[in-house]
N, C-alpha and C positions, 0 to 999 in steps of 0.2 A: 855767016856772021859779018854785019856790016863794020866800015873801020867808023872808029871816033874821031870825031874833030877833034883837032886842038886849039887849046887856048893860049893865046898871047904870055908871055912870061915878064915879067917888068921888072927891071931893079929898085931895089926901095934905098929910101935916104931915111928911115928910120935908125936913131941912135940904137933901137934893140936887137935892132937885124940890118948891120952895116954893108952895102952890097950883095944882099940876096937878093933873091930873082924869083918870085912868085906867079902863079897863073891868076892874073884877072878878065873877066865877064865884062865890055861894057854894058849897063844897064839905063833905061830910060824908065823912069818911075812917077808918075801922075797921078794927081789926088786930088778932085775937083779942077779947076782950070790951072793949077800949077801943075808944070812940069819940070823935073831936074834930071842932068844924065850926071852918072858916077861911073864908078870902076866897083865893081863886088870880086870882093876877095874868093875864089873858087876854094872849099874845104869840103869834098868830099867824105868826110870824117865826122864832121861838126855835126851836130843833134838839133842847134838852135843857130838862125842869126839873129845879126844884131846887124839894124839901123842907123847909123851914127845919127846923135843929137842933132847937127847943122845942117842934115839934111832933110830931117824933121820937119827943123825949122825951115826951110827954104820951100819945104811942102806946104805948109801953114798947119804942123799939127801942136795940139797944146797939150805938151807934157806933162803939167800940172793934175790935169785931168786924169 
């Protein structure tokens, strides 16, 4: 059995989780000639992700659609 990597742990400055310490993914994510790097939140749990808006937008996608 091979080991896992691990991933980076970060502390957040969100008001709902004051000094916790999360594992994030850097990611690079490209859509037509725009490219953005983020941080993705690692949820092994989660069913679905979610996208943030801004970064949507910094892809060129149109929401409205």
């Amino acid at each position: 059995m091979s080991k896992s990597k691990r991933f980076p742990y970060v502390l957040t400055n969100q008001a709902f989780l004051p000094d916790e310490a999360l594992p994030f993914l850097p990611l690079k994510l490209s859509r037509e000639n725009e490219t953005v790097e983020a941080l993705g939140l690692i949820d092994s749990g989660a069913t679905i992700n979610v996208l943030p808006y801004q970064v949507g937008l910094k892809l060129g996608s149109v929401w409205e659609n």
